[in-house]
C-alpha positions as CSV (number, residue, x, y, z in Angstrom):
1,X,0.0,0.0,0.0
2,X,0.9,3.2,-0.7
3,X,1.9,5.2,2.0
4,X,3.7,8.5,1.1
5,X,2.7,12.0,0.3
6,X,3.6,14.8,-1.4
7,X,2.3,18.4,-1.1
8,X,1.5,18.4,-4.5
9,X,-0.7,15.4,-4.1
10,X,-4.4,14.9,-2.5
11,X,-4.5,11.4,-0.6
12,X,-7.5,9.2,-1.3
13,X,-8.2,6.1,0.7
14,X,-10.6,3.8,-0.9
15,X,-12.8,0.7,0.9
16,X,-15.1,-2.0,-0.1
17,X,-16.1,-5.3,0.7
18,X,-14.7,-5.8,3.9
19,X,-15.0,-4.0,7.2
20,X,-11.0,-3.6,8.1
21,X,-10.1,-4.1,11.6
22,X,-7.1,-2.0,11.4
23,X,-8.8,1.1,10.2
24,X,-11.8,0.2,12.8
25,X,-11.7,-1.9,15.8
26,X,-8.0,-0.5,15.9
27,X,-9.2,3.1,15.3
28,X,-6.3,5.7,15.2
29,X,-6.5,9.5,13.9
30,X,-2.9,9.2,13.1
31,X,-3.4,6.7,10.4
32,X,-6.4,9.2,8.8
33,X,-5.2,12.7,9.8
34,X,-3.9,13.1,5.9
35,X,-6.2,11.2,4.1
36,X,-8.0,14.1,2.0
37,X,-10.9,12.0,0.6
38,X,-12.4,8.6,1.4
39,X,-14.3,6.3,-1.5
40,X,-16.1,3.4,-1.2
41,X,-17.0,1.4,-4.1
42,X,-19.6,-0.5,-2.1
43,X,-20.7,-3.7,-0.1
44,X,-20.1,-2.3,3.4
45,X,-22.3,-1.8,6.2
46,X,-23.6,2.0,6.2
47,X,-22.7,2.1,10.1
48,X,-19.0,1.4,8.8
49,X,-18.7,4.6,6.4
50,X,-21.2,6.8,8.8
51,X,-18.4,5.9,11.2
52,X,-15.7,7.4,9.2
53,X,-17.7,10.1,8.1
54,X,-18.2,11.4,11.9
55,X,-14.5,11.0,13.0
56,X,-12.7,12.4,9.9
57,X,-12.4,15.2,8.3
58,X,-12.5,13.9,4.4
59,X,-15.4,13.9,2.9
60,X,-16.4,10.3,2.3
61,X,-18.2,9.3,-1.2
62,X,-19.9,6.0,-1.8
63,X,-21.6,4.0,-4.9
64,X,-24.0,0.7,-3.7
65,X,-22.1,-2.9,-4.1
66,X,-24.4,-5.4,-4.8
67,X,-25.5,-6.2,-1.3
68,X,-26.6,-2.6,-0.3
69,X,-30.2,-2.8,-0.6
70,X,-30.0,-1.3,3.4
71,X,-29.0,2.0,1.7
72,X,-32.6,2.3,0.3
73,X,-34.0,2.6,3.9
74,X,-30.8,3.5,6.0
75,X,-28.2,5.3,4.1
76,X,-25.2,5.8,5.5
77,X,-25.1,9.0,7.5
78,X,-22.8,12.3,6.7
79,X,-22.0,10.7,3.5
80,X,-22.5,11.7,-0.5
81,X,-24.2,9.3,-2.8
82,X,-22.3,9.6,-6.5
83,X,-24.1,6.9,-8.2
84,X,-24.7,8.1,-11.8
85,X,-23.5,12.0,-11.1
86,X,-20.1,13.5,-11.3
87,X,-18.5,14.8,-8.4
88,X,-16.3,17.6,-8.5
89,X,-13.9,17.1,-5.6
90,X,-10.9,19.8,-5.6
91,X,-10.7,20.0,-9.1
92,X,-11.1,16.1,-9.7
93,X,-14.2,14.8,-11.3
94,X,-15.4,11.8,-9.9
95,X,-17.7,9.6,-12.0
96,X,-19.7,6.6,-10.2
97,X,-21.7,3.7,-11.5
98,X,-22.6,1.2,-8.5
99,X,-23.7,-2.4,-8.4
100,X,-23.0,-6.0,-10.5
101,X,-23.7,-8.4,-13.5
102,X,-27.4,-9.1,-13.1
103,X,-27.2,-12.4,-11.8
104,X,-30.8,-12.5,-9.9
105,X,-33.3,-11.6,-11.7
106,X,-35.1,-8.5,-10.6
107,X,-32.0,-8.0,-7.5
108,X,-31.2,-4.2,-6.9
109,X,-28.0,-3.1,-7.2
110,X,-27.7,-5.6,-10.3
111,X,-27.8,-4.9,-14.1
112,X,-26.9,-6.6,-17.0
113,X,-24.7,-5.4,-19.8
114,X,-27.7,-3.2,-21.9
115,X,-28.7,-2.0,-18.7
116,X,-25.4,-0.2,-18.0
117,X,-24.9,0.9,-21.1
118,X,-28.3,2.9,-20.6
119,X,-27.1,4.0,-17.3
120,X,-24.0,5.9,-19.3
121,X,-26.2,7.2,-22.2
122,X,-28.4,9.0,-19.6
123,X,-25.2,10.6,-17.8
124,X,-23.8,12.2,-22.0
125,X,-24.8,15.9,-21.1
126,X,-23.0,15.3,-17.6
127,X,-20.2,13.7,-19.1
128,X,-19.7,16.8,-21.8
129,X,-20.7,19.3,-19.4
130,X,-17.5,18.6,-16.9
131,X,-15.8,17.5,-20.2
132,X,-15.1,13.6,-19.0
133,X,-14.3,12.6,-16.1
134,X,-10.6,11.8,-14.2
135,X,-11.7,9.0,-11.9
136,X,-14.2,5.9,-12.6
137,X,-15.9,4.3,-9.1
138,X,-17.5,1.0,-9.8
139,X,-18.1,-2.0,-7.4
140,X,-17.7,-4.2,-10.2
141,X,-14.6,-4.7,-12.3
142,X,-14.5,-4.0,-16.1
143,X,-14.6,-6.8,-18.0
144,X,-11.6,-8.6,-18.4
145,X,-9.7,-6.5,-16.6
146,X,-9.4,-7.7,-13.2
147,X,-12.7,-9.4,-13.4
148,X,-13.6,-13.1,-13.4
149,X,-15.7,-16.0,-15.3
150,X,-18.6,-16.3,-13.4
151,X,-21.6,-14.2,-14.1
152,X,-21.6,-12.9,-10.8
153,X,-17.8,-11.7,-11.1
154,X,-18.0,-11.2,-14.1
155,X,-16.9,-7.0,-15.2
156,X,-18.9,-4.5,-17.4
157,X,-17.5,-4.1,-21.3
158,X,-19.1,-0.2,-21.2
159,X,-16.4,0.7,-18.4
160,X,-13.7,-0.6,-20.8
161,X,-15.7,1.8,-23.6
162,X,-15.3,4.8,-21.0
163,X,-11.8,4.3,-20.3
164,X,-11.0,3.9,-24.0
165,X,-12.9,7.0,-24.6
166,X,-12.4,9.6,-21.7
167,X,-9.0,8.1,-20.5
168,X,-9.3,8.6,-16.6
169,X,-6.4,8.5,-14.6
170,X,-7.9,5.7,-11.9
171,X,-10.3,2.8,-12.6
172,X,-11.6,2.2,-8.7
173,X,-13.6,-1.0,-7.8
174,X,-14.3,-4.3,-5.5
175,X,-16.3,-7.1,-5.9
176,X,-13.7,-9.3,-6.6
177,X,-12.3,-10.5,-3.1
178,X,-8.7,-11.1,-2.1
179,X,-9.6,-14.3,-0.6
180,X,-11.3,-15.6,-4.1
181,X,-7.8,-16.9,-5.7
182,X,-5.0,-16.6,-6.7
183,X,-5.3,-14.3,-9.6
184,X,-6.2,-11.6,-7.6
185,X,-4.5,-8.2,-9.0
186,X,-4.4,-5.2,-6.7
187,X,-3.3,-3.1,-9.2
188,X,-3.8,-3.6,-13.3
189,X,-3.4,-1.1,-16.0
190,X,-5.8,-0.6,-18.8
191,X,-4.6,1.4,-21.7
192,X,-4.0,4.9,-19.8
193,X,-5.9,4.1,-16.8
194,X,-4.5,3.1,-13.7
195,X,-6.9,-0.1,-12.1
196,X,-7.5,-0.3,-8.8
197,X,-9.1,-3.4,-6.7
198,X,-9.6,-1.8,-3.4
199,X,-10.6,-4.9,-1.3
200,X,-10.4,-4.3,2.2
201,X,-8.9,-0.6,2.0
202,X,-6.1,1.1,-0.4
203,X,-4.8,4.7,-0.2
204,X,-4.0,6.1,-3.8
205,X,-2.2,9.2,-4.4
206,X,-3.9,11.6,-7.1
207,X,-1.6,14.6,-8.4
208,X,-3.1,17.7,-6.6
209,X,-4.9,20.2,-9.7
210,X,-3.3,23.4,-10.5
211,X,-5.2,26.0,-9.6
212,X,-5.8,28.6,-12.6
Protein backbone atom coordinates (compact mmCIF):
# COMPACT_ATOMS: atom_id res chain seq x y z
CA UNK A 1 0.00 0.00 0.00
CA UNK A 2 0.89 3.24 -0.70
CA UNK A 3 1.85 5.23 1.98
CA UNK A 4 3.72 8.51 1.07
CA UNK A 5 2.74 11.95 0.33
CA UNK A 6 3.62 14.78 -1.36
CA UNK A 7 2.29 18.42 -1.11
CA UNK A 8 1.52 18.35 -4.46
CA UNK A 9 -0.68 15.35 -4.13
CA UNK A 10 -4.44 14.85 -2.48
CA UNK A 11 -4.47 11.37 -0.63
CA UNK A 12 -7.46 9.23 -1.32
CA UNK A 13 -8.19 6.10 0.67
CA UNK A 14 -10.65 3.82 -0.93
CA UNK A 15 -12.82 0.72 0.91
CA UNK A 16 -15.12 -2.02 -0.14
CA UNK A 17 -16.12 -5.32 0.68
CA UNK A 18 -14.69 -5.81 3.90
CA UNK A 19 -15.02 -3.99 7.19
CA UNK A 20 -11.04 -3.58 8.10
CA UNK A 21 -10.07 -4.11 11.60
CA UNK A 22 -7.15 -2.03 11.37
CA UNK A 23 -8.78 1.07 10.22
CA UNK A 24 -11.81 0.24 12.75
CA UNK A 25 -11.66 -1.90 15.82
CA UNK A 26 -8.02 -0.46 15.87
CA UNK A 27 -9.18 3.07 15.31
CA UNK A 28 -6.32 5.66 15.23
CA UNK A 29 -6.45 9.47 13.94
CA UNK A 30 -2.87 9.21 13.08
CA UNK A 31 -3.35 6.67 10.37
CA UNK A 32 -6.39 9.19 8.79
CA UNK A 33 -5.19 12.69 9.80
CA UNK A 34 -3.91 13.10 5.88
CA UNK A 35 -6.23 11.17 4.12
CA UNK A 36 -7.96 14.10 2.02
CA UNK A 37 -10.91 12.02 0.57
CA UNK A 38 -12.39 8.62 1.39
CA UNK A 39 -14.34 6.31 -1.50
CA UNK A 40 -16.13 3.40 -1.20
CA UNK A 41 -16.98 1.37 -4.10
CA UNK A 42 -19.62 -0.49 -2.13
CA UNK A 43 -20.75 -3.74 -0.07
CA UNK A 44 -20.10 -2.26 3.36
CA UNK A 45 -22.35 -1.77 6.24
CA UNK A 46 -23.59 2.00 6.18
CA UNK A 47 -22.70 2.08 10.10
CA UNK A 48 -19.02 1.38 8.82
CA UNK A 49 -18.73 4.59 6.39
CA UNK A 50 -21.22 6.78 8.80
CA UNK A 51 -18.35 5.87 11.22
CA UNK A 52 -15.73 7.39 9.17
CA UNK A 53 -17.66 10.10 8.07
CA UNK A 54 -18.17 11.38 11.89
CA UNK A 55 -14.54 11.02 13.03
CA UNK A 56 -12.70 12.37 9.94
CA UNK A 57 -12.42 15.23 8.29
CA UNK A 58 -12.46 13.94 4.37
CA UNK A 59 -15.38 13.85 2.86
CA UNK A 60 -16.38 10.30 2.35
CA UNK A 61 -18.23 9.33 -1.21
CA UNK A 62 -19.95 6.04 -1.77
CA UNK A 63 -21.60 3.99 -4.86
CA UNK A 64 -23.97 0.75 -3.72
CA UNK A 65 -22.11 -2.90 -4.14
CA UNK A 66 -24.39 -5.38 -4.79
CA UNK A 67 -25.45 -6.18 -1.30
CA UNK A 68 -26.61 -2.59 -0.27
CA UNK A 69 -30.22 -2.78 -0.59
CA UNK A 70 -30.02 -1.31 3.42
CA UNK A 71 -28.99 2.01 1.74
CA UNK A 72 -32.60 2.27 0.32
CA UNK A 73 -34.03 2.61 3.91
CA UNK A 74 -30.84 3.50 6.02
CA UNK A 75 -28.24 5.27 4.07
CA UNK A 76 -25.19 5.77 5.51
CA UNK A 77 -25.15 9.03 7.51
CA UNK A 78 -22.82 12.32 6.73
CA UNK A 79 -21.99 10.66 3.53
CA UNK A 80 -22.53 11.66 -0.47
CA UNK A 81 -24.18 9.29 -2.83
CA UNK A 82 -22.33 9.62 -6.53
CA UNK A 83 -24.10 6.90 -8.17
CA UNK A 84 -24.75 8.09 -11.83
CA UNK A 85 -23.47 11.99 -11.11
CA UNK A 86 -20.05 13.46 -11.33
CA UNK A 87 -18.46 14.81 -8.41
CA UNK A 88 -16.26 17.62 -8.45
CA UNK A 89 -13.89 17.08 -5.57
CA UNK A 90 -10.90 19.78 -5.60
CA UNK A 91 -10.74 19.99 -9.14
CA UNK A 92 -11.11 16.10 -9.73
CA UNK A 93 -14.22 14.76 -11.30
CA UNK A 94 -15.44 11.79 -9.91
CA UNK A 95 -17.68 9.63 -12.00
CA UNK A 96 -19.72 6.59 -10.24
CA UNK A 97 -21.68 3.72 -11.47
CA UNK A 98 -22.55 1.22 -8.50
CA UNK A 99 -23.67 -2.38 -8.45
CA UNK A 100 -23.01 -5.97 -10.50
CA UNK A 101 -23.68 -8.43 -13.54
CA UNK A 102 -27.44 -9.13 -13.06
CA UNK A 103 -27.15 -12.40 -11.79
CA UNK A 104 -30.82 -12.45 -9.88
CA UNK A 105 -33.34 -11.56 -11.69
CA UNK A 106 -35.08 -8.55 -10.58
CA UNK A 107 -32.01 -7.96 -7.51
CA UNK A 108 -31.20 -4.25 -6.91
CA UNK A 109 -27.98 -3.09 -7.19
CA UNK A 110 -27.67 -5.63 -10.35
CA UNK A 111 -27.81 -4.87 -14.09
CA UNK A 112 -26.87 -6.61 -17.02
CA UNK A 113 -24.74 -5.38 -19.79
CA UNK A 114 -27.69 -3.23 -21.91
CA UNK A 115 -28.74 -1.96 -18.74
CA UNK A 116 -25.35 -0.25 -17.96
CA UNK A 117 -24.94 0.87 -21.06
CA UNK A 118 -28.28 2.90 -20.56
CA UNK A 119 -27.08 3.99 -17.28
CA UNK A 120 -23.95 5.91 -19.27
CA UNK A 121 -26.21 7.16 -22.17
CA UNK A 122 -28.44 8.96 -19.63
CA UNK A 123 -25.24 10.62 -17.83
CA UNK A 124 -23.80 12.16 -22.05
CA UNK A 125 -24.77 15.89 -21.07
CA UNK A 126 -23.00 15.33 -17.60
CA UNK A 127 -20.24 13.73 -19.07
CA UNK A 128 -19.69 16.79 -21.79
CA UNK A 129 -20.67 19.27 -19.41
CA UNK A 130 -17.51 18.65 -16.91
CA UNK A 131 -15.79 17.46 -20.20
CA UNK A 132 -15.13 13.61 -19.01
CA UNK A 133 -14.28 12.65 -16.10
CA UNK A 134 -10.61 11.83 -14.19
CA UNK A 135 -11.73 9.03 -11.86
CA UNK A 136 -14.24 5.88 -12.60
CA UNK A 137 -15.87 4.35 -9.05
CA UNK A 138 -17.50 1.01 -9.76
CA UNK A 139 -18.07 -2.05 -7.38
CA UNK A 140 -17.75 -4.19 -10.24
CA UNK A 141 -14.65 -4.72 -12.26
CA UNK A 142 -14.48 -3.99 -16.09
CA UNK A 143 -14.65 -6.77 -17.95
CA UNK A 144 -11.60 -8.62 -18.37
CA UNK A 145 -9.70 -6.53 -16.63
CA UNK A 146 -9.38 -7.66 -13.20
CA UNK A 147 -12.75 -9.42 -13.41
CA UNK A 148 -13.60 -13.05 -13.42
CA UNK A 149 -15.75 -16.00 -15.34
CA UNK A 150 -18.57 -16.30 -13.42
CA UNK A 151 -21.61 -14.22 -14.10
CA UNK A 152 -21.58 -12.85 -10.83
CA UNK A 153 -17.78 -11.69 -11.12
CA UNK A 154 -17.99 -11.21 -14.13
CA UNK A 155 -16.87 -6.98 -15.20
CA UNK A 156 -18.93 -4.50 -17.36
CA UNK A 157 -17.46 -4.11 -21.31
CA UNK A 158 -19.13 -0.16 -21.21
CA UNK A 159 -16.39 0.68 -18.41
CA UNK A 160 -13.73 -0.58 -20.83
CA UNK A 161 -15.66 1.76 -23.58
CA UNK A 162 -15.30 4.77 -21.02
CA UNK A 163 -11.77 4.28 -20.30
CA UNK A 164 -10.97 3.95 -23.97
CA UNK A 165 -12.91 7.02 -24.56
CA UNK A 166 -12.37 9.64 -21.72
CA UNK A 167 -8.96 8.10 -20.53
CA UNK A 168 -9.29 8.57 -16.64
CA UNK A 169 -6.38 8.52 -14.64
CA UNK A 170 -7.89 5.72 -11.94
CA UNK A 171 -10.35 2.79 -12.59
CA UNK A 172 -11.65 2.25 -8.70
CA UNK A 173 -13.61 -0.95 -7.82
CA UNK A 174 -14.26 -4.32 -5.53
CA UNK A 175 -16.31 -7.08 -5.87
CA UNK A 176 -13.73 -9.28 -6.56
CA UNK A 177 -12.31 -10.46 -3.06
CA UNK A 178 -8.70 -11.09 -2.10
CA UNK A 179 -9.60 -14.31 -0.55
CA UNK A 180 -11.27 -15.56 -4.08
CA UNK A 181 -7.79 -16.92 -5.72
CA UNK A 182 -4.96 -16.61 -6.73
CA UNK A 183 -5.30 -14.29 -9.61
CA UNK A 184 -6.19 -11.63 -7.60
CA UNK A 185 -4.51 -8.22 -9.01
CA UNK A 186 -4.39 -5.23 -6.66
CA UNK A 187 -3.31 -3.08 -9.22
CA UNK A 188 -3.82 -3.55 -13.31
CA UNK A 189 -3.42 -1.11 -16.03
CA UNK A 190 -5.84 -0.57 -18.77
CA UNK A 191 -4.55 1.41 -21.65
CA UNK A 192 -3.99 4.91 -19.76
CA UNK A 193 -5.91 4.13 -16.78
CA UNK A 194 -4.51 3.13 -13.69
CA UNK A 195 -6.93 -0.13 -12.13
CA UNK A 196 -7.53 -0.32 -8.75
CA UNK A 197 -9.08 -3.44 -6.66
CA UNK A 198 -9.64 -1.84 -3.41
CA UNK A 199 -10.58 -4.87 -1.26
CA UNK A 200 -10.44 -4.30 2.24
CA UNK A 201 -8.90 -0.61 2.05
CA UNK A 202 -6.12 1.09 -0.36
CA UNK A 203 -4.83 4.67 -0.17
CA UNK A 204 -3.96 6.07 -3.82
CA UNK A 205 -2.24 9.21 -4.36
CA UNK A 206 -3.86 11.65 -7.11
CA UNK A 207 -1.62 14.62 -8.38
CA UNK A 208 -3.09 17.67 -6.61
CA UNK A 209 -4.86 20.21 -9.71
CA UNK A 210 -3.32 23.41 -10.55
CA UNK A 211 -5.18 25.97 -9.59
CA UNK A 212 -5.84 28.65 -12.58
Amino acid sequence: MKTSQTNDHLKIMVLTDHESKLLYDYYDPERMKDIDLIISCGDLAPEYLSFFATLCHAPVLYVRGNHDNKYEKRPPEGCICIEDSIFNFQGIRILGLGGSMRYIPHAPNQYTEREMKRRVRKLRFKLLRHKGFDILVAHAPAYQVNDMEDLPHRGFRIFCTLMEKYKPKFFLHGHVHANYGRNFKRRDTFLETTVINAYDFYVVEYPRPRTK
